[in-house]
C-alpha positions as a Markdown table, in Angstrom:
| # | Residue | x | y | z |
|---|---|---|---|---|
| 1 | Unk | -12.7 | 89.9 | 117.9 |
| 2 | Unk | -10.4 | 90.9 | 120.5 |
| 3 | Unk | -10.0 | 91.6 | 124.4 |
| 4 | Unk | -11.9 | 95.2 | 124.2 |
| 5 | Unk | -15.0 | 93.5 | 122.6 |
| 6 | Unk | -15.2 | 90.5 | 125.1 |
| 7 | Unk | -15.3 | 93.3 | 128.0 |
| 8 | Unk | -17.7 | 95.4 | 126.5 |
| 9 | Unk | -19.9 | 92.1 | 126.0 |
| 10 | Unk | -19.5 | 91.8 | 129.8 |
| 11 | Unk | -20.5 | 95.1 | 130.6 |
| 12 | Unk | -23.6 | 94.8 | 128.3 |
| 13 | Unk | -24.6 | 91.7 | 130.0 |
| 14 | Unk | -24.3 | 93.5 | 133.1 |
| 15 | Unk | -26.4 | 96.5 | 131.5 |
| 16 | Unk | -29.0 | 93.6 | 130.7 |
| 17 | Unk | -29.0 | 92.2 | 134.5 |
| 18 | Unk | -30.1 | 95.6 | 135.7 |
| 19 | Unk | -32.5 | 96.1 | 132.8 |
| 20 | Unk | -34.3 | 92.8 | 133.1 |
| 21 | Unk | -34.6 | 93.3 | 136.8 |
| 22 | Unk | -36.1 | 96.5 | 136.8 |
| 23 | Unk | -38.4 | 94.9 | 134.0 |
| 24 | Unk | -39.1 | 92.1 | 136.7 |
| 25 | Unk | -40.1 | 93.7 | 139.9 |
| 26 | Unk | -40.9 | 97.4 | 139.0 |
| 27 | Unk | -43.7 | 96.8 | 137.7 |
| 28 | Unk | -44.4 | 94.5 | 140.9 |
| 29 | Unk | -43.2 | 97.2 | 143.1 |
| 30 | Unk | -45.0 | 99.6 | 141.3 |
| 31 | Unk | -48.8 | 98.1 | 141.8 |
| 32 | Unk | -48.3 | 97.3 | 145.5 |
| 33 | Unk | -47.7 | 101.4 | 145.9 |
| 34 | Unk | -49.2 | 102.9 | 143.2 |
| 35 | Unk | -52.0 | 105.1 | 144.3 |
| 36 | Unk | -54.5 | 103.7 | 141.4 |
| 37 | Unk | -54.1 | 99.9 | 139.6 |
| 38 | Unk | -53.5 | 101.3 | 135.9 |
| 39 | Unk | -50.3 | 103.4 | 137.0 |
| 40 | Unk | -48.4 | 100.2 | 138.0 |
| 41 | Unk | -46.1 | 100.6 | 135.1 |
| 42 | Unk | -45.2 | 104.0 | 135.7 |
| 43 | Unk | -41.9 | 103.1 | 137.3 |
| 44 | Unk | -41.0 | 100.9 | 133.9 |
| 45 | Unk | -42.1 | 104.1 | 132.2 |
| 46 | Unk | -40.1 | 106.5 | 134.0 |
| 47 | Unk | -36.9 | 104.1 | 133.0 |
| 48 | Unk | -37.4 | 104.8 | 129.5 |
| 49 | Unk | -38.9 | 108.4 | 129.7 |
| 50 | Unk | -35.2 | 109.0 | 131.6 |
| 51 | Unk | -33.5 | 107.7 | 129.1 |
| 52 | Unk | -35.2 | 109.9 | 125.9 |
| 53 | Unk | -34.7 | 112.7 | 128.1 |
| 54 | Unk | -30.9 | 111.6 | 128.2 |
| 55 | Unk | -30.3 | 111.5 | 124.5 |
| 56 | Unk | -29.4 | 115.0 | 124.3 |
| 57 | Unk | -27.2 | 115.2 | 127.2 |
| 58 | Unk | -25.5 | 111.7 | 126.7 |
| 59 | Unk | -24.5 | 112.6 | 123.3 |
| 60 | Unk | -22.9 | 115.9 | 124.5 |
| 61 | Unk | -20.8 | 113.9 | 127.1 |
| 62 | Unk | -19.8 | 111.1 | 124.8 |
| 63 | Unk | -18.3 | 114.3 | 122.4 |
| 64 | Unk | -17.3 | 116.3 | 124.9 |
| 65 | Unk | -15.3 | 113.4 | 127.1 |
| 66 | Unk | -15.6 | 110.1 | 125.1 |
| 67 | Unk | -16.7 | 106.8 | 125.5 |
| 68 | Unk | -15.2 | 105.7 | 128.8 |
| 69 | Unk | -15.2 | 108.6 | 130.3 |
| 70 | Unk | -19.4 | 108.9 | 129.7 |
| 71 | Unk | -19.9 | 105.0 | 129.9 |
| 72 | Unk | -18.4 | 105.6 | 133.8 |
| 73 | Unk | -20.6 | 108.7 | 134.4 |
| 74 | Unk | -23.7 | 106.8 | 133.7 |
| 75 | Unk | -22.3 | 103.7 | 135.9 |
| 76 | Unk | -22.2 | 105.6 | 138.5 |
| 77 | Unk | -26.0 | 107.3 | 138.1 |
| 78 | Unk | -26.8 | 103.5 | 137.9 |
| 79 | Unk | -25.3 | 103.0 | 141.3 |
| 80 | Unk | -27.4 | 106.1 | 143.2 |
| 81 | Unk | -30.9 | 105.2 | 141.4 |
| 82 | Unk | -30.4 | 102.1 | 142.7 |
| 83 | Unk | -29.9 | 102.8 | 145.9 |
| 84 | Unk | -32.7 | 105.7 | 145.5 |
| 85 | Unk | -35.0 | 103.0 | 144.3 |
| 86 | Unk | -34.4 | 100.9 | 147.4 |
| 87 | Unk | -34.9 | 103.7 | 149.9 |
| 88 | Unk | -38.5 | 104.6 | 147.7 |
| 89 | Unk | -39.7 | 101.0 | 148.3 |
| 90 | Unk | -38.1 | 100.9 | 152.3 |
| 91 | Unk | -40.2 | 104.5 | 152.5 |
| 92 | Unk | -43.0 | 103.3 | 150.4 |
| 93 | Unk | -42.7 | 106.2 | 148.3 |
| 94 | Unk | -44.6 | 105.8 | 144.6 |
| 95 | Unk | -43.7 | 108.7 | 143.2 |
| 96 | Unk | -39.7 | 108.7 | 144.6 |
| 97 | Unk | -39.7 | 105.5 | 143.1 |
| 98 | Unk | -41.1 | 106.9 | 139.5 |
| 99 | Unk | -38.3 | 109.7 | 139.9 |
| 100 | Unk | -35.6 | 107.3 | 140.7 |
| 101 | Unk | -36.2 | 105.4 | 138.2 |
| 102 | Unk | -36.3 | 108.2 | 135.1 |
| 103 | Unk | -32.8 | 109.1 | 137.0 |
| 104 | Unk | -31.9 | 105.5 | 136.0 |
| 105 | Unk | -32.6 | 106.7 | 132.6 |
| 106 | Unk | -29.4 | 108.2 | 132.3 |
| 107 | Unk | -27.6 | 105.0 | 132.7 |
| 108 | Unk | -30.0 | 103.2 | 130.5 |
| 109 | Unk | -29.4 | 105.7 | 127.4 |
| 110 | Unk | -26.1 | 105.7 | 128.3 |
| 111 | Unk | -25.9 | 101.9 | 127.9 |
| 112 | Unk | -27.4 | 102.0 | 125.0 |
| 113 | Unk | -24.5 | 103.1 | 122.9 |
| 114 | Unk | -22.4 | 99.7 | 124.0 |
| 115 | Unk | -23.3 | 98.3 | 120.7 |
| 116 | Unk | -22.3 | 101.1 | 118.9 |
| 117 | Unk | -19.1 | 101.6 | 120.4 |
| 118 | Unk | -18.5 | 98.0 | 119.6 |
| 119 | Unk | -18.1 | 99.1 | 115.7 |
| 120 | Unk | -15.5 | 100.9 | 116.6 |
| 121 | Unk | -13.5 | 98.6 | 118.3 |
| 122 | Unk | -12.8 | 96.1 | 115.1 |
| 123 | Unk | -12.1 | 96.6 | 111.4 |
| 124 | Unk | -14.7 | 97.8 | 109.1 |
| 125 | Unk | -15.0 | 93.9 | 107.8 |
| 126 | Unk | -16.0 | 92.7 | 111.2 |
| 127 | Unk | -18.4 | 95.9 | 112.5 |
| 128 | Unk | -21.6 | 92.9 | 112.0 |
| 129 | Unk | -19.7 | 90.7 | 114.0 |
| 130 | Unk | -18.6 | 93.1 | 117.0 |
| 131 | Unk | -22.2 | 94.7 | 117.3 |
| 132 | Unk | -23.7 | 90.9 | 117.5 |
| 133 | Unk | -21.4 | 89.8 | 119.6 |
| 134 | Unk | -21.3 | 92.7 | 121.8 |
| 135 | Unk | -25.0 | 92.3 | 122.3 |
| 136 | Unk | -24.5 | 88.7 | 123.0 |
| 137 | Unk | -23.9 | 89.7 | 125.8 |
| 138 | Unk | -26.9 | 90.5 | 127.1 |
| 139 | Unk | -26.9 | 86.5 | 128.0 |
| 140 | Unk | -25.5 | 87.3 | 131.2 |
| 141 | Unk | -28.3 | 89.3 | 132.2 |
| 142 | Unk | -31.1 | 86.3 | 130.4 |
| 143 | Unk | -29.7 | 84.5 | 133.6 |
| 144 | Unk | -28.5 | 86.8 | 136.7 |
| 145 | Unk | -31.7 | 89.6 | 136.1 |
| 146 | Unk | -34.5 | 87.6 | 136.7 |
| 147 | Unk | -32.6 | 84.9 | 139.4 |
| 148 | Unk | -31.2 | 88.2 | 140.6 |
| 149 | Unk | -34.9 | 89.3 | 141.4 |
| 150 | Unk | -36.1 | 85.9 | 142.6 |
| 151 | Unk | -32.9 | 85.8 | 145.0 |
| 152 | Unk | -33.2 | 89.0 | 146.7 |
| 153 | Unk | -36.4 | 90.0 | 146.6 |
| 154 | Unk | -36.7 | 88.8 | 150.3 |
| 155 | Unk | -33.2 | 90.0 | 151.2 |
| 156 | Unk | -35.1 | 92.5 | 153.6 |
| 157 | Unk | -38.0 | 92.6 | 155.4 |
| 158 | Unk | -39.3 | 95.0 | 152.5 |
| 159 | Unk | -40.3 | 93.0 | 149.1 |
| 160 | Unk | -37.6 | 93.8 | 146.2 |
| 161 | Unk | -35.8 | 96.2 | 148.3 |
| 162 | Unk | -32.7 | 93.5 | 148.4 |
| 163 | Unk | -33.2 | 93.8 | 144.9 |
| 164 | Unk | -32.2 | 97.1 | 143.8 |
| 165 | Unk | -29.4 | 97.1 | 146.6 |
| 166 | Unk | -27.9 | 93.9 | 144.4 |
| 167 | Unk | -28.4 | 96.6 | 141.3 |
| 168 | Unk | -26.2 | 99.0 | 143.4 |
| 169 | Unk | -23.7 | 95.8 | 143.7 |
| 170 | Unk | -23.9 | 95.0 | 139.8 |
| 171 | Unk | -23.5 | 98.9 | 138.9 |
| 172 | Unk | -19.9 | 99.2 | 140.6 |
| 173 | Unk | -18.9 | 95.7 | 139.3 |
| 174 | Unk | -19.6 | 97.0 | 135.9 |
| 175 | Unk | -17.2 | 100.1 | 136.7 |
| 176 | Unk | -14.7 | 97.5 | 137.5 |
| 177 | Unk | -14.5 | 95.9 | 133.7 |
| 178 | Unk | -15.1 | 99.0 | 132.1 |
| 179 | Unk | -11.8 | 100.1 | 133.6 |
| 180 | Unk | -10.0 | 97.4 | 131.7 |
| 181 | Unk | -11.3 | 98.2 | 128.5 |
| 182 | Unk | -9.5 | 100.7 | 125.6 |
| 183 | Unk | -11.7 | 102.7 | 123.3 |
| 184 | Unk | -10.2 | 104.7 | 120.2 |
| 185 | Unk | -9.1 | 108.1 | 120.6 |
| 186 | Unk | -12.6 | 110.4 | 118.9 |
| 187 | Unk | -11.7 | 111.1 | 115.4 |
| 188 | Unk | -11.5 | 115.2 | 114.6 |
| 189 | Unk | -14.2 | 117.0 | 113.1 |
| 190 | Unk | -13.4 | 117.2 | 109.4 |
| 191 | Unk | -15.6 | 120.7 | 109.6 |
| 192 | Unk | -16.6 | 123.4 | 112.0 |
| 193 | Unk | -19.9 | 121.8 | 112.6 |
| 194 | Unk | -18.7 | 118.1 | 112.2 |
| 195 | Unk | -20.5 | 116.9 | 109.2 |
| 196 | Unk | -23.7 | 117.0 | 107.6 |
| 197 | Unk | -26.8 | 118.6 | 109.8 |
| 198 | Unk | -29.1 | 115.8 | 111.2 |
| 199 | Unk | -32.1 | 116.7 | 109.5 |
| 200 | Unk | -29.7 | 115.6 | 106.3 |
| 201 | Unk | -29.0 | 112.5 | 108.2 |
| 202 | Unk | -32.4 | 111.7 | 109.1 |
| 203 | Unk | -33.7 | 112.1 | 105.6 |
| 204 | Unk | -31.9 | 109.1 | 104.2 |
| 205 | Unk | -34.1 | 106.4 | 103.1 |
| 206 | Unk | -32.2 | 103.8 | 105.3 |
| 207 | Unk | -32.0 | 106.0 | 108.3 |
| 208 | Unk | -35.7 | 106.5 | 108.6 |
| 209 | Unk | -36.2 | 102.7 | 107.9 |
| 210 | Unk | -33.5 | 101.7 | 110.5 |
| 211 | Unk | -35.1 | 104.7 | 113.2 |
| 212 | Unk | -38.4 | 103.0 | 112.5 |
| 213 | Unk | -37.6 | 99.6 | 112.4 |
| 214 | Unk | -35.5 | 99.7 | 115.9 |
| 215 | Unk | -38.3 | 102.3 | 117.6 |
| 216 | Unk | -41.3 | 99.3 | 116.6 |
| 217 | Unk | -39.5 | 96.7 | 117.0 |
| 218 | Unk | -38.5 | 97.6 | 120.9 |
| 219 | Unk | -41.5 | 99.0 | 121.3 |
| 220 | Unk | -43.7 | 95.6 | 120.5 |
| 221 | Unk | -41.2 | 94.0 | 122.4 |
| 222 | Unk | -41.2 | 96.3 | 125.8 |
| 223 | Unk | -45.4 | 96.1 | 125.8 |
| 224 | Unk | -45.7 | 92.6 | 126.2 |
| 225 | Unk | -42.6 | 92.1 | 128.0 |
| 226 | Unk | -43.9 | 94.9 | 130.6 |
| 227 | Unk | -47.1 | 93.5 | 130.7 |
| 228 | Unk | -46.0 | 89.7 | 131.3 |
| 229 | Unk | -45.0 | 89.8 | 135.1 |
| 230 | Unk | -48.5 | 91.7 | 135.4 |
| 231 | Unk | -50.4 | 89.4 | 133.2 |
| 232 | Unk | -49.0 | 85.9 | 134.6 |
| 233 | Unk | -49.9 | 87.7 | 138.4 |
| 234 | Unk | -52.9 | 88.0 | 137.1 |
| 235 | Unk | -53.7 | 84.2 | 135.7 |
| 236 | Unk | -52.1 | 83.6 | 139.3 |
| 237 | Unk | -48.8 | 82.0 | 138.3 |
| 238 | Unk | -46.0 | 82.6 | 140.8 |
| 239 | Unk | -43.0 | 85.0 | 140.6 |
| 240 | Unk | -41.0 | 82.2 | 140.3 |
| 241 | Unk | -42.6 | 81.5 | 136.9 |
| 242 | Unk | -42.8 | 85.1 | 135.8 |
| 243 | Unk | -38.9 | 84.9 | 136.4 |
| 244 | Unk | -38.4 | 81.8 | 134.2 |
| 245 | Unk | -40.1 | 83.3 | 131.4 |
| 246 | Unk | -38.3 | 86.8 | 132.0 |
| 247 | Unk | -35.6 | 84.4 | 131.5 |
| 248 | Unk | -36.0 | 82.6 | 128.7 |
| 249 | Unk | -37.1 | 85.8 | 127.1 |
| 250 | Unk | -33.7 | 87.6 | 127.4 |
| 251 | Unk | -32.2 | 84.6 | 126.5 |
| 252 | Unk | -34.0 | 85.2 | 123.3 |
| 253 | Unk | -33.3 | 88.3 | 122.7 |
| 254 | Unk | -29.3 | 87.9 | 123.3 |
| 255 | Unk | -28.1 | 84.0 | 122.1 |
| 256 | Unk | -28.7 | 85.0 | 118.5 |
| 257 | Unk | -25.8 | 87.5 | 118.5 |
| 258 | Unk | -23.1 | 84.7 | 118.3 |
| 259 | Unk | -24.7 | 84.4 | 114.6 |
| 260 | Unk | -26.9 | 87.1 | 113.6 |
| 261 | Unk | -24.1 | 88.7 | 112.2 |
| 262 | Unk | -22.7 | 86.1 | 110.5 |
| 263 | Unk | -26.1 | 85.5 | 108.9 |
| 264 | Unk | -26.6 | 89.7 | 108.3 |
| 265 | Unk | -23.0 | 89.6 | 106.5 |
| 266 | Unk | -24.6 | 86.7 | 104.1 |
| 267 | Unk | -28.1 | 87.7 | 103.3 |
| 268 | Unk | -28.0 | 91.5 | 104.3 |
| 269 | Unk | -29.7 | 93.4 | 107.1 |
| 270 | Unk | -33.1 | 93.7 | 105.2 |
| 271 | Unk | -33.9 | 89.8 | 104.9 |
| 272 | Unk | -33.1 | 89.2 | 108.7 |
| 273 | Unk | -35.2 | 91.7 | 109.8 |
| 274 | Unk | -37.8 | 90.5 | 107.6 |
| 275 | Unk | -37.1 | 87.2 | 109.9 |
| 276 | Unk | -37.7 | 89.0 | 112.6 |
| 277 | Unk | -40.8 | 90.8 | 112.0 |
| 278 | Unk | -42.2 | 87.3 | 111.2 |
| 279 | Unk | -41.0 | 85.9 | 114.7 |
| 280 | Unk | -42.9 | 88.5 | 116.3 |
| 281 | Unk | -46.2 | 87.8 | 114.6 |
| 282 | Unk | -45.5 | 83.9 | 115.8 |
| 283 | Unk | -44.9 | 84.7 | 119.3 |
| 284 | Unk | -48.5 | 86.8 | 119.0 |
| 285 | Unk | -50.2 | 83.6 | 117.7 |
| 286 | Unk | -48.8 | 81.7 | 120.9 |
| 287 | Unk | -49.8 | 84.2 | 123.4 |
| 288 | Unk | -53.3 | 84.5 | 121.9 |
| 289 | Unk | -53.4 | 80.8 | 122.3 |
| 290 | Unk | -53.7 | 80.6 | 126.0 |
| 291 | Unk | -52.4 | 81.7 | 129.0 |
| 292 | Unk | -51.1 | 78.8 | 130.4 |
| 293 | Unk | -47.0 | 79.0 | 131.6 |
| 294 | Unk | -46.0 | 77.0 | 128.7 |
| 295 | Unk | -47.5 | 80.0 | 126.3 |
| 296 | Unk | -45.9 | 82.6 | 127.9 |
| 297 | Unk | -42.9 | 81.0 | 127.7 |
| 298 | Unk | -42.9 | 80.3 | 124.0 |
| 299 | Unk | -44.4 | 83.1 | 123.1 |
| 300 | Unk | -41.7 | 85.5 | 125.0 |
| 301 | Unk | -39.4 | 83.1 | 123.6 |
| 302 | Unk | -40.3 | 84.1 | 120.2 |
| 303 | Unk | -40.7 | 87.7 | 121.0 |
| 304 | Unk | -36.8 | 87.8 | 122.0 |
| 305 | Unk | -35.5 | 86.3 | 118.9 |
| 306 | Unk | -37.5 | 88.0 | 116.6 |
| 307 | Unk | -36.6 | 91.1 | 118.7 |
| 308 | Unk | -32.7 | 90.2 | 118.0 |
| 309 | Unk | -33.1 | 90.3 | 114.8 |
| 310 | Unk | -34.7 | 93.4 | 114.6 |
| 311 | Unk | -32.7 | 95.4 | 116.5 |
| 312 | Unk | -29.2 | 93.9 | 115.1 |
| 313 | Unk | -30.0 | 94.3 | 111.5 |
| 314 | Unk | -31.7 | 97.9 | 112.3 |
| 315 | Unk | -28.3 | 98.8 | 114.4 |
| 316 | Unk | -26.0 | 97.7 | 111.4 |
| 317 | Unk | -28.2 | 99.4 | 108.5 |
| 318 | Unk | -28.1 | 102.8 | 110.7 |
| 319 | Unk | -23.6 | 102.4 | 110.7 |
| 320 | Unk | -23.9 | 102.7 | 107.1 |
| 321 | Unk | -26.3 | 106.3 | 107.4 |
| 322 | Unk | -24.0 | 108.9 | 109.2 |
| 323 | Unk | -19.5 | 109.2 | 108.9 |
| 324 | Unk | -17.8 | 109.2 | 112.2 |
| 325 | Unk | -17.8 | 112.7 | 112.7 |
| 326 | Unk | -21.7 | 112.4 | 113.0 |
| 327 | Unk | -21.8 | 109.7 | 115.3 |
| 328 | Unk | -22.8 | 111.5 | 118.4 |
| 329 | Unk | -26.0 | 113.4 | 116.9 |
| 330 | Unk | -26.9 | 110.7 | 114.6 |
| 331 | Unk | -27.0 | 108.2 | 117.5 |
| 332 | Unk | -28.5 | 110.3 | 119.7 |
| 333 | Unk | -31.4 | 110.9 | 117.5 |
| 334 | Unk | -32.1 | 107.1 | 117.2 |
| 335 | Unk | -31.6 | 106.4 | 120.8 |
| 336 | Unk | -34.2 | 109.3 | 121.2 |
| 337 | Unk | -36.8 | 107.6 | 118.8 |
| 338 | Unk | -36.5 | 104.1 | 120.2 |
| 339 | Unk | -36.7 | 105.8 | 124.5 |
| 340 | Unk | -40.2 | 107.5 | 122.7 |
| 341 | Unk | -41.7 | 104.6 | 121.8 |
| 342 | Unk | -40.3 | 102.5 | 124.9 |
| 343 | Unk | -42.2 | 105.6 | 126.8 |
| 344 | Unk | -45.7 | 104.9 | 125.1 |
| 345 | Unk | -45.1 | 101.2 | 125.0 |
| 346 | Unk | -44.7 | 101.1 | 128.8 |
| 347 | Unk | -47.6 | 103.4 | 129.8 |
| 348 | Unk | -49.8 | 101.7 | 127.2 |
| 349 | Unk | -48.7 | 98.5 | 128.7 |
| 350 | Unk | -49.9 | 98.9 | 131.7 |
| 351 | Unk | -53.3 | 100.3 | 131.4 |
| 352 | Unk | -54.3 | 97.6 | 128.4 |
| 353 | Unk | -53.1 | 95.1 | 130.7 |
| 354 | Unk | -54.7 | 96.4 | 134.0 |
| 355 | Unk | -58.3 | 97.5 | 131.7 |
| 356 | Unk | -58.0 | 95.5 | 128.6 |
| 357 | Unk | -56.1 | 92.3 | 129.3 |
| 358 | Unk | -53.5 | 90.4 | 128.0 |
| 359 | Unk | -55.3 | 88.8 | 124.8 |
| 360 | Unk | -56.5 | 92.7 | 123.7 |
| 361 | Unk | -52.8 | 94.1 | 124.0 |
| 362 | Unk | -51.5 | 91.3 | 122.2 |
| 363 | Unk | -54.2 | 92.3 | 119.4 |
| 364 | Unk | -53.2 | 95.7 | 119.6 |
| 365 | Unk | -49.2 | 95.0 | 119.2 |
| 366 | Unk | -50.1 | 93.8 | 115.7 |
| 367 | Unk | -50.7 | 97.2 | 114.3 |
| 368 | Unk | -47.1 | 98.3 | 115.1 |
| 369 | Unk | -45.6 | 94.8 | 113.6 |
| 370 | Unk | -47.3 | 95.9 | 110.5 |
| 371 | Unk | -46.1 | 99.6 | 110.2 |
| 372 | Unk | -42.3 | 97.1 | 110.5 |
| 373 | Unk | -42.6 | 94.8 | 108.1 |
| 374 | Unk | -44.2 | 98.0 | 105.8 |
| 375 | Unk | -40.9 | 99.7 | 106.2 |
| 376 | Unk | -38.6 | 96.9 | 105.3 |
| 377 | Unk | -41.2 | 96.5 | 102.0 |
| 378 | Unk | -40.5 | 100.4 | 101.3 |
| 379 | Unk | -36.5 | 99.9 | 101.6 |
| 380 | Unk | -36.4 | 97.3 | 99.6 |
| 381 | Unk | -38.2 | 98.5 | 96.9 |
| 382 | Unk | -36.7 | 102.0 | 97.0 |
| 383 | Unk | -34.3 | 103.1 | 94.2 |
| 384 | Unk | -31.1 | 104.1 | 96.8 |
| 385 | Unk | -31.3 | 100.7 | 98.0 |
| 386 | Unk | -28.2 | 99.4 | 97.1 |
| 387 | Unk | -26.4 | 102.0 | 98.8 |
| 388 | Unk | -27.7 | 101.6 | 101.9 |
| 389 | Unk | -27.9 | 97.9 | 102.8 |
């Protein structure tokens, strides 16, 4: 653990503070403009739909100019969507406000590759530890997104507009610590076409489980976290509540990584994931319970943890899938597979919300959980096992 890491923890909470206020208010934003109720979520759509389109590009740039280098490039497409998202609200512009936000995409896929890069920036011995701790992190934005959104959504005489100008705000603040931090020189290619193909890469048992497991697992988590500040409007609780659960959702999703890889190094990625999986079938119990604050809270709760542990364990078994060489186009392709499913997550979202309700799309969220937990079974019984966890 050294000074590199801590930064690039900050910089992730910092990624997390924009993600979790965009989570917070565009959908918000999005329902007070949107020409029909069902295509409220478009904005949180666009976000993610911007962010599979990035894969490709984002993985040329990290190759072709490295980590910093790209990590600043998408910092500073953070800092115009955000201010092109505050002139589509001033304007009351739905569809400027869709396109702004797939701009934002960039950044977000960008982002994305924080934890990644955190691997790099320890000894193989402590890569479990750096990629938990890095997204750890994400703390920072568990409390500054959603207060963020609460505090500034009446900066201006225009709801949430104050909101993505404090986005502009947190973007070049992030530019600021990612100045500080040193990243390792990009290792030469040890062929002409710098390892394996990627259909080769993808075909590995624990690539396709780790693809799988992080592309479900997000997605499960982005369709009810979408639909909660819709949902909670809708059972007429305030935004101040919908903020508190945002909240304690993030905080869900990030506190874990001071141990979840401690625990990963001990009983392997599998078993954790396995954990998670569980978590998420909890938190569906809660929801389906009621619809009281004190649900959504737990329930959202339990949807962040089980998210953690997920995504953590799914992020270490896919280190162990491609050589350093292949970095770029192996990460890109899993990046690409988790923005896909965000995509469908967050259109689905907000039609079963808006149509269906809250109880049916919890319902639905089961099938996905299943096709998880049936992917961890597969891994663990499959013969290469033991070389890839």
């Amino acid at each position: 653990m050294n000074r590199n890491l801590w930064l690039l923890a900050l910089c992730q909470g910092l990624f997390l503070t924009n993600n979790v206020t965009f989570i917070a208010i565009n959908g918000l934003v999005g329902f007070s403009l949107a020409p029909l109720g069902w295509m409220a979520t478009l904005p949180v759509m666009g976000y993610v739909v911007g962010g599979a389109l990035s894969t490709g590009l984002v993985a040329k740039t990290q190759q072709r100019f490295g980590r910093k280098r790209s990590f600043q490039m998408g910092l500073l497409v953070a800092l115009a969507s955000s201010l092109l998202c505050a002139y589509a609200a001033v304007s009351r512009n739905f569809w400027l406000l869709c396109t702004a936000t797939v701009v934002a995409g960039y950044y977000n896929a960008n982002a994305n590759l924080y934890r990644f890069a955190a691997a790099e920036l320890t000894t193989l011995a402590g890569r479990e530890k750096a990629v938990s701790l890095v997204m750890a992190g994400g703390l920072l934005g568990a409390v500054l997104g959603p207060n963020l959104a609460a505090q500034t959504r009446t900066l201006t005489s225009v709801p949430f507009a104050g909101a993505y100008l404090a986005l502009a705000v947190v973007a070049l603040l992030s530019l600021a610590v990612l100045a500080f931090i040193e990243f390792p020189p990009t290792p030469p290619k040890k062929s002409a076409h710098g390892g394996r193909p990627l259909t080769e890469i993808m075909r590995q048992p624990a690539f396709i489980v780790a693809a799988a497991t992080a592309a479900l697992g997000y997605g499960v988590m982005n369709l009810l976290m979408a639909a909660t500040p819709l949902a909670m409007q809708q059972c007429s609780l305030p935004f101040a509540d919908v903020a508190l659960v945002l909240e304690w959702h993030v905080i869900g999703m990030f506190a874990p990584g001071f141990f979840t890889g401690h625990l990963i190094k001990r009983f392997g990625a599998l078993p954790i994931m396995g954990v998670g999986v569980a978590l998420n079938a909890l938190c569906i119990m809660v929801a389906l319970s009621g619809v009281d604050l004190q649900q959504f809270l737990i329930a959202l709760f339990l949807l962040g943890v089980g998210w953690n542990f997920l995504f953590t364990g799914s992020t270490t078994l896919s280190l162990q899938t491609y050589s350093p060489e292949e970095k770029d186009r192996a990460q890109g392709a899993l990046n690409f597979l988790v923005f896909a499913t965000l995509a469908l997550s967050s259109f689905a979202s907000g039609v079963l919300v808006t149509t269906r309700g809250w109880q049916l799309l919890n319902v639905g969220s089961l099938l996905p959980l299943a096709l998880t937990a049936a992917a961890l079974v597969w891994l663990g019984l499959h013969p290469g096992r033991a070389q890839a966890v």
